[in-house]
C-alpha positions in Angstrom: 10.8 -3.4 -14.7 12.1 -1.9 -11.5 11.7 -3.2 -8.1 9.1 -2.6 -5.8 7.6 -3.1 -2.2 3.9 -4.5 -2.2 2.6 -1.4 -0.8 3.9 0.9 -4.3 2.2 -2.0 -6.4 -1.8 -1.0 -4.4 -0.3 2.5 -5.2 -0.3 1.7 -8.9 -3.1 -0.4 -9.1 -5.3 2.6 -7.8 -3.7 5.1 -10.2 -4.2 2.8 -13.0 -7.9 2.6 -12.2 -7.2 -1.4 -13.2 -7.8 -4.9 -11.5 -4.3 -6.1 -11.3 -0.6 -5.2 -11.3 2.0 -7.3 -12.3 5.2 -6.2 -10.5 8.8 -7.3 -9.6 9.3 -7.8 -5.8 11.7 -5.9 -4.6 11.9 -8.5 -0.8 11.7 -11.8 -3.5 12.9 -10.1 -6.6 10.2 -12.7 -8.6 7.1 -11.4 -10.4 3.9 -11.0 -8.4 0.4 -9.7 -8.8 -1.3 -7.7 -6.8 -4.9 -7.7 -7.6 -8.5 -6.3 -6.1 -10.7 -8.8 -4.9 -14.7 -9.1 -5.0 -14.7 -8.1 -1.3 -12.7 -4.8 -2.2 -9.5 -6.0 -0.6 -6.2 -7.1 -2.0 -4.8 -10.4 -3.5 -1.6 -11.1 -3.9 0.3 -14.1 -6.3 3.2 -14.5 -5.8 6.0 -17.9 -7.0 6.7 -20.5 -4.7 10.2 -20.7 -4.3 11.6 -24.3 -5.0 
């Protein structure tokens, strides 16, 4: 999976036509996921660093 910002992840989630994105973070390099909310704005999950 190659590294990318947040911004390229909404990029794919519109071009996928899907709900969610799972993606690596290029700024945290951890897995996140980007996902449309009800209110047609984006979520974001991302790992708490410990």
């Amino acid at each position: 999976m190659d590294p990318m910002s947040v911004d390229e992840a909404a990029v794919q989630l519109q071009f996928l036509g899907h709900s969610f994105y799972m993606f690596l973070d290029r700024e945290s390099d951890k897995h996140s996921v980007l996902y449309l909310r009800g209110d047609g704005n984006y979520g974001l999950i991302q790992p708490n660093s410990v």
